[in-house]
VEXDREN-2710 file (C-alpha; in Angstrom, 1 decimal):
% VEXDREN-2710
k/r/px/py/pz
1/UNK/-13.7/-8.2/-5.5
2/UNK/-11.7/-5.0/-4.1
3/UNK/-12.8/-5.9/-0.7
4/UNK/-11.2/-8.8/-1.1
5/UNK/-7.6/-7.9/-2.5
6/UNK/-8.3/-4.8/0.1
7/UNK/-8.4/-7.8/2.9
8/UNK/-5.3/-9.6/1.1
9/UNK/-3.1/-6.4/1.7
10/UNK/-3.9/-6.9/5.3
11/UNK/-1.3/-9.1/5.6
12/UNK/1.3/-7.1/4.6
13/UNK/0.7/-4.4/7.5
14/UNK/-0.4/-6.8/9.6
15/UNK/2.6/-8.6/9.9
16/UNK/4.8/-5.8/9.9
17/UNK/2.8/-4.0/12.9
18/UNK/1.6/-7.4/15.2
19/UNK/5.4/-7.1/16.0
20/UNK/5.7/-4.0/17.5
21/UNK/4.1/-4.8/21.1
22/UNK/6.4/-7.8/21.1
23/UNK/9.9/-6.0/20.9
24/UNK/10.7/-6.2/23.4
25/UNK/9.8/-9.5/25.0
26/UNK/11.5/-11.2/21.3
27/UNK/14.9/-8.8/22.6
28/UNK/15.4/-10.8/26.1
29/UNK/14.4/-14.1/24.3
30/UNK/17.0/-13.8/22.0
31/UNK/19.6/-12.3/24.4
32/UNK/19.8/-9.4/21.9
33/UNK/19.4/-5.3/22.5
34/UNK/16.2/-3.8/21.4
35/UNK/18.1/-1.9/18.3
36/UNK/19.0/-5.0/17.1
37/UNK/15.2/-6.4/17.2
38/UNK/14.5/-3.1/15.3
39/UNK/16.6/-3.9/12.6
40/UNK/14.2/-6.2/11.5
41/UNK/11.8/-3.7/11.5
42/UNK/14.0/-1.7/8.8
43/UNK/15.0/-4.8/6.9
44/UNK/11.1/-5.5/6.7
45/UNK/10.4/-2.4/5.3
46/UNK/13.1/-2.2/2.7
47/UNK/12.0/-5.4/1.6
48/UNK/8.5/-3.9/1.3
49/UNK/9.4/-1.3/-0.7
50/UNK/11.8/-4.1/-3.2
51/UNK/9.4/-7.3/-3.5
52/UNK/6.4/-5.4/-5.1
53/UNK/8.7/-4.3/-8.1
54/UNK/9.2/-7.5/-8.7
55/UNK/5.6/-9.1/-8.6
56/UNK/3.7/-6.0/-10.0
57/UNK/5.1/-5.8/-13.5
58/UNK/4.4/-9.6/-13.5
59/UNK/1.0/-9.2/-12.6
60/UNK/0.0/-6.5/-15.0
61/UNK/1.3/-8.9/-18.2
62/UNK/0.3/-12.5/-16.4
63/UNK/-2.3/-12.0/-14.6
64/UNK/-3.3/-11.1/-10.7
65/UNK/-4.4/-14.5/-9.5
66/UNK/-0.8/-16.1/-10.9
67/UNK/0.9/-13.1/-8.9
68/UNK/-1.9/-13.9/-5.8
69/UNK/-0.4/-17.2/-5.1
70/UNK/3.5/-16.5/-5.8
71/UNK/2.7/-14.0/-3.0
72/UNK/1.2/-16.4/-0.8
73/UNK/3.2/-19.5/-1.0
74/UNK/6.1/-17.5/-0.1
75/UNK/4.3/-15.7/2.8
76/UNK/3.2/-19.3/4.6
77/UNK/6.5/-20.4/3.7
78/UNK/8.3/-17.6/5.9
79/UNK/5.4/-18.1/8.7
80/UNK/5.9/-21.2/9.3
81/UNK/9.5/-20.6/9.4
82/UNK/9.4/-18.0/12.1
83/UNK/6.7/-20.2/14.3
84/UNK/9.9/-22.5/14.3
85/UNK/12.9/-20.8/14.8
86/UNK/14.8/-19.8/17.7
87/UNK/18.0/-17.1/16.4
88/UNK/18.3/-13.8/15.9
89/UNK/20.1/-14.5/12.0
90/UNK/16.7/-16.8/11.2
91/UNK/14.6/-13.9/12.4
92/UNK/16.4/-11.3/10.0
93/UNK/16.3/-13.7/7.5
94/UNK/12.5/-15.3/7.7
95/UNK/11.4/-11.7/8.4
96/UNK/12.7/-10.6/5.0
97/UNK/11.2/-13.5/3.1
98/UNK/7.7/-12.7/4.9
99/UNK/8.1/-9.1/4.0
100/UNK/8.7/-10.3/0.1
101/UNK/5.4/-12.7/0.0
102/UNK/2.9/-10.1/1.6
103/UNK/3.8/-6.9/0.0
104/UNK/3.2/-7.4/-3.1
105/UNK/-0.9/-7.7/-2.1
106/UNK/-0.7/-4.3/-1.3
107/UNK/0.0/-3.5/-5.3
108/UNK/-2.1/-6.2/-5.9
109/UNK/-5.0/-4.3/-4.5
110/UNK/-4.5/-0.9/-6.7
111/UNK/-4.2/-3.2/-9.5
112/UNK/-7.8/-4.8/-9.0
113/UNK/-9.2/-1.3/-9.0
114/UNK/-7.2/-0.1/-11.8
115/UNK/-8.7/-3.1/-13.7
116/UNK/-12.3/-2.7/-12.9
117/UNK/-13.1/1.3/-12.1
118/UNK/-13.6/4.5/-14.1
119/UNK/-11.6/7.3/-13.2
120/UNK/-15.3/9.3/-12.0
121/UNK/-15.4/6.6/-9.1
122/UNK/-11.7/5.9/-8.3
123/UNK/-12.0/7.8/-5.2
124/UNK/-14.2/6.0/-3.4
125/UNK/-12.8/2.2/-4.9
126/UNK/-9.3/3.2/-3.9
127/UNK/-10.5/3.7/-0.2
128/UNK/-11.9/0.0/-0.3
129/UNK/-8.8/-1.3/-1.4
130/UNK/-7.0/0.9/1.2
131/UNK/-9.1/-0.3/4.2
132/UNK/-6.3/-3.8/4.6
133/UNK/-3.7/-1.5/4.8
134/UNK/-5.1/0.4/7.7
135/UNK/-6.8/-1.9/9.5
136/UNK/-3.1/-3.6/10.0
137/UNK/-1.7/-0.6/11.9
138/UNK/-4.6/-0.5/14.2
139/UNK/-5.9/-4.3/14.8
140/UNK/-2.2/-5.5/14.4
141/UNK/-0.7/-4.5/17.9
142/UNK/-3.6/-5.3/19.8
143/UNK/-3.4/-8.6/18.4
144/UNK/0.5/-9.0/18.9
145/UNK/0.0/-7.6/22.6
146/UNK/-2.3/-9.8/23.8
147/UNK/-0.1/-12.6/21.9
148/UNK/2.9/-11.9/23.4
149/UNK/1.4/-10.8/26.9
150/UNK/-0.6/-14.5/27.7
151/UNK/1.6/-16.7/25.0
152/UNK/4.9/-17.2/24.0
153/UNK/6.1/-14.8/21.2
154/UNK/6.2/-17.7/18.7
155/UNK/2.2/-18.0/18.2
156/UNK/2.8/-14.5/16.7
157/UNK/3.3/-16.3/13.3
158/UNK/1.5/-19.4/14.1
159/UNK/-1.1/-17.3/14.3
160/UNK/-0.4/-15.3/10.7
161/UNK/0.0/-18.8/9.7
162/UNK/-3.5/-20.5/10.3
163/UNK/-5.1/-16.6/9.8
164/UNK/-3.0/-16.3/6.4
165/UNK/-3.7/-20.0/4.9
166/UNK/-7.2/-19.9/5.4
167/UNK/-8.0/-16.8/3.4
168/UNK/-5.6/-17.9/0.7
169/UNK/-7.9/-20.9/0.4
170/UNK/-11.2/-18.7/0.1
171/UNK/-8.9/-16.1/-2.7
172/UNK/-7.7/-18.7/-4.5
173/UNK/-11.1/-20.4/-5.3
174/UNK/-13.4/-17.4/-5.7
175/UNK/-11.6/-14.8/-6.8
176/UNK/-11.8/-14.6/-10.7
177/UNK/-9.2/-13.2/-13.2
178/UNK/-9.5/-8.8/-13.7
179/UNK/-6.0/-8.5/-15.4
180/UNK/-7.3/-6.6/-18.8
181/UNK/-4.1/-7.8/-21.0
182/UNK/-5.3/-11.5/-20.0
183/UNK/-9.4/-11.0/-20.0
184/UNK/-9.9/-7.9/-21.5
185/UNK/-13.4/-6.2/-20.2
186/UNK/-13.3/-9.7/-18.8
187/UNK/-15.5/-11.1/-21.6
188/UNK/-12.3/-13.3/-22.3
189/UNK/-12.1/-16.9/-20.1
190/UNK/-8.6/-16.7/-18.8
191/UNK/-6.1/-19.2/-19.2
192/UNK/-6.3/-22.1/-17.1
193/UNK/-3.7/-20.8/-14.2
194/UNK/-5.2/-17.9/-13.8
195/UNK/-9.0/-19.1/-13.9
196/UNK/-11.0/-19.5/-10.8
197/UNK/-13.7/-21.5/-9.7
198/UNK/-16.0/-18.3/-10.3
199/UNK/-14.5/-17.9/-13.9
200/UNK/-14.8/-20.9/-14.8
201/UNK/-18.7/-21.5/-13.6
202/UNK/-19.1/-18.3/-15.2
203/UNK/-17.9/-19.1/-18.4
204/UNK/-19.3/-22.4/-19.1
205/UNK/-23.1/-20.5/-18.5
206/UNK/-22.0/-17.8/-21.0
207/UNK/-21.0/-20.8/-23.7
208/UNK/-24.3/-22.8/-22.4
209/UNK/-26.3/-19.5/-23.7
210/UNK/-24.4/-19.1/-26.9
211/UNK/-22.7/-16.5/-25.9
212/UNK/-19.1/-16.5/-26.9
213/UNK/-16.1/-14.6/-26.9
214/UNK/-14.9/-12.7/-29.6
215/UNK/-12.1/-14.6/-31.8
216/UNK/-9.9/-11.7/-32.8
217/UNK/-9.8/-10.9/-29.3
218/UNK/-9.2/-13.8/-27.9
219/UNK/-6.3/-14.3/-30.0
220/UNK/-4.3/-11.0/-29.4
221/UNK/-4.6/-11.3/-25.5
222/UNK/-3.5/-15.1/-25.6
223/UNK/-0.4/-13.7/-28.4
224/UNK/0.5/-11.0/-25.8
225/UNK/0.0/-13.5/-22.5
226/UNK/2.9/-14.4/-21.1
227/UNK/4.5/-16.0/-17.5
228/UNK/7.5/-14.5/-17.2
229/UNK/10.3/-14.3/-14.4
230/UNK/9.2/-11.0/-12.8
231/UNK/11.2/-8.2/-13.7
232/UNK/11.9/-4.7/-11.4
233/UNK/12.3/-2.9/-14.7
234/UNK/8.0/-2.0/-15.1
235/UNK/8.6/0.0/-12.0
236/UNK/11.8/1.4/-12.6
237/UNK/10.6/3.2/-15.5
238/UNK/7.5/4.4/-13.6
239/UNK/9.8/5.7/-11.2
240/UNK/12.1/7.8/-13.8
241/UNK/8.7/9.6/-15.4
242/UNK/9.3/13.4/-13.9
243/UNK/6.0/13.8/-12.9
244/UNK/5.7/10.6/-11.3
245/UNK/8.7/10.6/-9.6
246/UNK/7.6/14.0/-8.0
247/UNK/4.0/12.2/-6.7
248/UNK/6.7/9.7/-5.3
249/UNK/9.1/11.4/-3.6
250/UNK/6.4/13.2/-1.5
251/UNK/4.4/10.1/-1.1
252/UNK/7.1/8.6/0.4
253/UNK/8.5/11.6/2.9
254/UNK/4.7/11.9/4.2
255/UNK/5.4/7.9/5.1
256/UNK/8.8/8.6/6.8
257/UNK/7.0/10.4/9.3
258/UNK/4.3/8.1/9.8
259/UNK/6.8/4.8/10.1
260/UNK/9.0/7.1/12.5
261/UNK/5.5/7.4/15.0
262/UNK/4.8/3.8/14.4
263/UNK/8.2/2.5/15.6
264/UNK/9.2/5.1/17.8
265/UNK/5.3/4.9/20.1
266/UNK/6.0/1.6/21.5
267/UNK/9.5/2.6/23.4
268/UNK/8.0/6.3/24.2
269/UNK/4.7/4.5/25.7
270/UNK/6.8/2.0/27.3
271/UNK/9.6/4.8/28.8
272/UNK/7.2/7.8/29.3
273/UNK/4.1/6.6/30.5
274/UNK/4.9/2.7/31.6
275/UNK/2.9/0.9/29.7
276/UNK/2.7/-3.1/29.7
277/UNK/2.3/-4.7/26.2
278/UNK/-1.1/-4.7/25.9
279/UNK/-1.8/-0.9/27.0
280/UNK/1.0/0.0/24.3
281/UNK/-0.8/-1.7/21.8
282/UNK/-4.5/0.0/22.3
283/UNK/-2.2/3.6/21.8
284/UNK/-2.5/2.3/17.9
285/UNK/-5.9/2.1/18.0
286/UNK/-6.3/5.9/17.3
287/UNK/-3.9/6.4/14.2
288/UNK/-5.3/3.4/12.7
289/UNK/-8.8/4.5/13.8
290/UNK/-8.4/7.8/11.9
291/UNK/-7.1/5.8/8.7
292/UNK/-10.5/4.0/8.8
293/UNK/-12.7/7.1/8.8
294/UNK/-10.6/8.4/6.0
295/UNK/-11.1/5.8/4.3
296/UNK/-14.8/6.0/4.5
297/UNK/-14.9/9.6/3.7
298/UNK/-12.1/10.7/1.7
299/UNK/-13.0/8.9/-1.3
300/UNK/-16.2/10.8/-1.8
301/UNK/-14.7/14.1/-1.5
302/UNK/-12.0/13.1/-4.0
303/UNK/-14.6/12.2/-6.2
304/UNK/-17.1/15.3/-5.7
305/UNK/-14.2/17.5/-6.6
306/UNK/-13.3/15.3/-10.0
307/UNK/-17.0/15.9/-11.1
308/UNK/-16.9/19.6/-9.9
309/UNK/-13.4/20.1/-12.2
310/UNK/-15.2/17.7/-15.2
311/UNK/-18.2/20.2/-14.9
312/UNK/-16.0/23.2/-14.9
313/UNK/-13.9/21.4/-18.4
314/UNK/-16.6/20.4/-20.0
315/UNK/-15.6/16.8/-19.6
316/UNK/-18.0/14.4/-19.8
317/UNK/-18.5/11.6/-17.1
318/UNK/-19.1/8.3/-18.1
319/UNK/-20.2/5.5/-15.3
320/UNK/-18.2/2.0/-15.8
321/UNK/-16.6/3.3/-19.0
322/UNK/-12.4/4.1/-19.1
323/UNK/-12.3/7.4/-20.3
324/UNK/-9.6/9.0/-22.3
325/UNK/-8.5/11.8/-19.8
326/UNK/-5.6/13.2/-21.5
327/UNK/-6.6/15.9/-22.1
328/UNK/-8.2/16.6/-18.5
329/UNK/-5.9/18.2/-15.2
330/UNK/-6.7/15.0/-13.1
331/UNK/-3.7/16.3/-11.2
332/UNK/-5.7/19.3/-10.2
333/UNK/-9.0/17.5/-9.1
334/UNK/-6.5/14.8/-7.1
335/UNK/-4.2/17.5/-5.5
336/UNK/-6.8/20.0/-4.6
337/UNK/-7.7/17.4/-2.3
338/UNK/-4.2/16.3/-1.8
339/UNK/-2.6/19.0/-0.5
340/UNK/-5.1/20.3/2.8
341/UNK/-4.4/16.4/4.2
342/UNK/-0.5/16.7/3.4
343/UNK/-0.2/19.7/5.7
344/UNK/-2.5/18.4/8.0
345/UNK/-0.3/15.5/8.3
346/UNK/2.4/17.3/9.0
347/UNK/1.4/19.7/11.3
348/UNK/0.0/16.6/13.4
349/UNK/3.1/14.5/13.3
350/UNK/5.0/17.7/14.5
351/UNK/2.7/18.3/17.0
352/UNK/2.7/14.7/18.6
353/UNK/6.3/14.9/18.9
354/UNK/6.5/17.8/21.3
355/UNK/3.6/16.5/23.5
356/UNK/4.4/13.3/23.8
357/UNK/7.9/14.4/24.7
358/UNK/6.4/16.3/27.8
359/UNK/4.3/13.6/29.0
360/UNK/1.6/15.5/29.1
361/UNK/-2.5/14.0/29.8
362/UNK/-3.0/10.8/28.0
363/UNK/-5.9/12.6/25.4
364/UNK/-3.4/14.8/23.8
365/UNK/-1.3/12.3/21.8
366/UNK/-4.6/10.0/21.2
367/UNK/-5.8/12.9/19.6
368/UNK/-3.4/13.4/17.7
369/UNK/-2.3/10.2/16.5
370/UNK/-6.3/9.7/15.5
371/UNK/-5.9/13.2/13.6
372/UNK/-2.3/11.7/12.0
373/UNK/-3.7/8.5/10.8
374/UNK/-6.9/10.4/9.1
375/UNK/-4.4/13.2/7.3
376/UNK/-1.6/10.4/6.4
377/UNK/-4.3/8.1/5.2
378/UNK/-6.2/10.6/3.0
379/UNK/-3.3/11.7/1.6
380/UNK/-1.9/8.4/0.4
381/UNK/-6.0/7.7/-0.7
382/UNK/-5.8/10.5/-3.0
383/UNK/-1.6/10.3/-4.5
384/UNK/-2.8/6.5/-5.0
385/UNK/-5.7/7.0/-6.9
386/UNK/-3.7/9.9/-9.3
387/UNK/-0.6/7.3/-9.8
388/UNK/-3.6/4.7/-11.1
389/UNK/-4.4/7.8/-13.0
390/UNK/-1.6/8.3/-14.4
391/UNK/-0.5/4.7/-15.2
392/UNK/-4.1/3.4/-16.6
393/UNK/-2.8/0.1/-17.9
394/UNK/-0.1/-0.2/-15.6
395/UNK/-2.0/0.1/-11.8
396/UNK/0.1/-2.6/-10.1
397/UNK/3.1/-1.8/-11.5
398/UNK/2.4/2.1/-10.3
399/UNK/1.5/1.1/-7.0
400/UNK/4.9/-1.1/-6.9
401/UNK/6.6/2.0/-7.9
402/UNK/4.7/4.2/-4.4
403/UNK/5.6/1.1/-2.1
404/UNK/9.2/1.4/-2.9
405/UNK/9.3/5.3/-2.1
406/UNK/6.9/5.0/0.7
407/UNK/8.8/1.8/3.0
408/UNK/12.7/2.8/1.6
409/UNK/12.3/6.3/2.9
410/UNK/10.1/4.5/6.2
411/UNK/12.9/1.9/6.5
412/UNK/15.3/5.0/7.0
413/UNK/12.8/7.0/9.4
414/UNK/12.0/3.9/11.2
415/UNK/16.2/3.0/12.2
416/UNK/16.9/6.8/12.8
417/UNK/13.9/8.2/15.5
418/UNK/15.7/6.5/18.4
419/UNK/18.8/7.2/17.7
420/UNK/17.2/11.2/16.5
421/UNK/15.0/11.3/19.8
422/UNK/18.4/10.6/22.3
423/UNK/20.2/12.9/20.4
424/UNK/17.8/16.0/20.1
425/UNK/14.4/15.0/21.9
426/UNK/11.2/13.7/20.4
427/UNK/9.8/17.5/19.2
428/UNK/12.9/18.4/17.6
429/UNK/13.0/14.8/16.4
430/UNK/9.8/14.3/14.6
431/UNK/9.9/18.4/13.4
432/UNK/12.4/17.6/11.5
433/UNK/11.2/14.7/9.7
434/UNK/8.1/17.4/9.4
435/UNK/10.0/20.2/7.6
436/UNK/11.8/17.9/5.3
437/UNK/8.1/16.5/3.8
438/UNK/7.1/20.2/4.1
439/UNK/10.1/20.9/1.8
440/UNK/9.3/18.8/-0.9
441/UNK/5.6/19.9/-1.2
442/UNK/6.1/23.0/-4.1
443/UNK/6.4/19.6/-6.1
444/UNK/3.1/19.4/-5.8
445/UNK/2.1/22.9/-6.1
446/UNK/4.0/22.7/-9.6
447/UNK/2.2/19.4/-10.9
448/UNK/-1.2/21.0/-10.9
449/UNK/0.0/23.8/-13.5
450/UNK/2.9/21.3/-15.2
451/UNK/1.9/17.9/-14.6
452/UNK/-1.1/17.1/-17.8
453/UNK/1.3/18.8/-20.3
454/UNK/4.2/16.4/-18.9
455/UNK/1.2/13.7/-19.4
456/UNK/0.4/14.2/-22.7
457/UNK/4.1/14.4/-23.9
458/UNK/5.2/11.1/-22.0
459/UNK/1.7/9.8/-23.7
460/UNK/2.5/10.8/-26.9
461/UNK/6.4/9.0/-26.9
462/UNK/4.2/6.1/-26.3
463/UNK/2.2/6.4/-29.2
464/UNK/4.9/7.2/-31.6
465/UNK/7.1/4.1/-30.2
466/UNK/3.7/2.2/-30.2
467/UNK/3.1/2.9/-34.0
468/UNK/7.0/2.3/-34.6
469/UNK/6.4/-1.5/-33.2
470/UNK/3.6/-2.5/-35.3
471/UNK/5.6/-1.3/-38.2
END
C-alpha cells in the first residue's frame, strides 16, 4: 500500500521535471523567450507548495481515498487541457491547475505511512513512499526528451494523460481506506466513498466469520467523520509550532538549492557543453540516481540509530504498535542522521557550481550531481520521517506543511539562478544559495537539546484544550 501512494506521488515530480528538456522547443512554439517558459516552472512550484494545504487537512479528517480522487480528477482535467492548447496564458494557467491536482499525492504518501507504521520502522517506510518523488527527477527528462526530440511537445501531457488515468483506475479500485479517524486500526469498514473494492471484499469475509466491528467504535469515528471543504488552516498551524517551523525552514533552504540545479542544468548543458534535448536529459539521471540509493539505504540507518538511542533510553521498541514517544529525543535519533547528509548536500551543490561553470570533463558534475541527489534525498528521508514524528495523527497535514517550505523557497531559487549565474557566475551563484542553507543549520543543532521539551509542552496544551472540549 506505500508503494502505491509512493508511485501516486510520481506524478507530481514527474510532471514538473518531463518539462525541463522541452523548454526550450515549447519557447520558439509559442514565440515567447525562455524566461517566460520558466515562469511556469516557478508558478508550478508555488502552486506545489499551496495545493497540498489544502487537500491534506482534508484527508487526515475525510479520509485518503476521498482526497486520492479530488487530486486526480483535477490532474486529468489540466492534462487534457494542456494536450489541447496552443497559448502561452493557457500554459500558465493549465500548468497551475496540474500543479494543484498532483501535489497533493506527495502528502498523500507520508500520510499512508503515518497511518500504518510504528515510529521503530519509519525509516525505512518513509523511503518507500519517497521513491515516486525521486524517480520523477531522474525518469522524467529522459522521458520529456525523447518526447519532445521525435514528437511534437504536445504528447508531453497526452502522454501524463493516458500514463496518469490508467493508474488512477488501478488506485481507485484496490486501494483500501488507512485514514485512522475514519477506520481506526482499520478494523472499522469505511464509509461508502471512501471504501474500495479491497475494503469492501474484506469486510464482507470478516462479517461472513462473525467477526464484527466494535459498536462504540464505530460510532465515535462515524460522529467525528466529516467531508468538508478543505481548509489551509491544519497546515498553517503546523507551520507556527517553533520547533516545526525550524525543521521547515531548513527543509525547505536544502530544496532551494536542489530546484536551483534542476532548473538551471538544462540551459548550462545546453550553453556549456551543447547538448541536444535528449543528452540534457540523461545529465538527470545521476541526481535522481543518487536519490534512489538513498532511498534504499538511508532508511535503515535512520532506523539503526533510533534503536541504538531507544537502547541507550531505556525505551522499549514495540513492532506494529504506535508508541507513546513523548518522552523520547526522536529529534536526536532523526538529526544525528540528519545533519552529516545536510552538509553533504551542501558542500556538493557548491561544488557543482564551480565546476560546471569551468566546463571542465563531463565525470565531474555527474559525480556530483549523483552525490547531490543522495545527500538532498537522505536528508528530506530523515526531516520527513521526524515531522510524521512529530505530528502522529496529523502525517498529511505535516507533510502539506514541508511541501509549502520546500517548493515556495524552490519557486524563488528556481526564477533567480539565471538571472544569479549572468550576474555573478554559476560558483558564486549556487555558493550562495549554499551558505544561506548553511546559515540556518544551528536550528538544527538547537532542536536536538530543545526540541522534546518544546514537544511535550505543545503536547501538553493539547491535552489540557482536549480535556476542556469534552467538558
Amino acid at each position: 500500500m506505500v508503494m502505491v501512494g509512493s508511485f501516486a506521488s510520481f506524478f507530481s515530480p514527474l510532471s514538473s521535471s518531463i518539462y525541463f528538456p522541452a523548454l526550450d522547443s515549447i519557447a520558439v512554439a509559442l514565440h515567447r523567450s525562455t524566461s517566460d517558459i520558466d515562469l511556469t516552472i516557478t508558478t508550478y512550484l508555488i502552486m506545489q507548495g499551496i495545493a497540498p494545504m489544502l487537500i491534506a487537512g482534508f484527508s487526515d479528517k475525510a479520509g485518503r481515498r476521498p482526497a486520492y480522487i479530488i487530486c486526480f480528477t483535477i490532474y486529468l482535467a489540466a492534462n487534457l487541457g494542456l494536450s489541447l492548447q496552443n497559448s502561452y496564458a493557457a500554459l500558465m494557467v493549465l500548468r497551475c491547475l496540474q500543479s494543484a491536482g498532483s501535489s497533493g499525492t506527495v502528502a498523500l504518501a507520508n500520510g499512508l505511512v503515518g497511518d500504518m507504521i510504528s515510529a521503530s520502522e519509519r525509516g525505512a517506510y518513509i523511503a518507500f513512499a519517497s521513491v515516486g518523488s525521486m524517480l520523477g527527477p531522474s525518469l522524467s527528462p529522459i522521458i520529456g526528451g525523447l518526447i519532445s526530440q521525435y514528437l511534437d511537445w504536445h504528447w508531453i501531457f497526452w502522454f501524463l494523460l493516458i500514463f496518469s488515468g490508467t493508474f488512477f483506475a488501478f488506485l481507485l479500485l484496490l486501494l483500501p481506506e488507512t485514514c485512522r479517524k475514519v477506520v481506526g486500526d482499520g478494523s472499522i469498514p469505511p464509509p461508502p466513498l471512501n471504501m474500495s473494492l479491497t475494503d469492501f471484499i474484506r469486510h464482507r469475509r470478516r462479517k461472513r466469520n462473525g467477526i464484527v466491528p466494535n459498536p462504540e467504535k464505530l460510532a465515535e469515528l462515524r460522529k467525528n467523520y466529516t467531508l468538508r471543504i478543505p481548509s489551509p488552516l491544519p497546515t498553517l498551524r503546523i507551520c507556527l509550532d517553533l520547533e516545526t517551523g525550524a525543521v521547515l525552514m531548513t527543509t525547505g533552504l536544502m530544496f532551494a538549492c536542489f530546484y536551483a540545479v534542476m532548473t538551471g542544468a538544462t540551459t548550462s548543458f545546453h550553453n556549456i557543453y551543447h547538448f541536444n534535448n535528449i543528452q540534457t536529459a540523461l545529465m538527470y539521471l545521476p541526481i535522481g540516481g543518487g536519490g534512489i540509493v538513498s532511498a534504499f539505504t538511508t532508511g535503515r540507518i535512520v532506523d539503526w540509530n533510533y534503536r541504538r538511542n531507544a537502547k541507550r533510553a531505556g525505551f522499549p521498541i514495540l513492532k506494529n504498535v504506535r508508541q507513546d514517544i513523548t518522552n523520547f529525543n526522536i529529534e536526536k535519533a532523526r538529526l544525528q542522521v540528519a545533519l552529516p547528509t545536510y552538509y553533504l548536500s551542501v558542500v556538493t551543490v557548491i561544488a557543482y557550481g564551480w565546476v560546471v561553470g569551468r566546463n571542465v570533463n563531463l565525470a565531474a558534475p555527474i559525480i556530483l550531481l549523483f552525490l547531490a541527489g543522495w545527500g538532498l534525498q537522505a536528508t528530506s528521508q530523515v526531516l520527513n520521517a521526524l515531522m510524521v514524528d512529530l505530528w502522529p495523527d496529523r502525517s498529511a497535514a505535516a507533510t502539506a506543511a514541508n511541501n509549502l517550505f520546500r517548493c515556495e523557497l524552490g519557486a524563488a531559487a528556481s526564477a533567480a539562478i539565471s538571472p544569479m549565474s549572468a550576474a555573478m557566475g554559476d560558483g558564486w551563484a549556487y555558493t550562495t544559495l549554499g551558505l544561506i542553507a548553511v546559515a540556518a543549520s544551528p536550528s538544527l543543532w538547537l532542536i536536538i537539546n530543545k526540541g522534546i521539551n518544546w514537544r511535550q509542552r505543545r503536547y501538553q496544551k493539547q491535552q489540557k484544550k482536549a480535556s476542556e472540549n469534552r467538558k
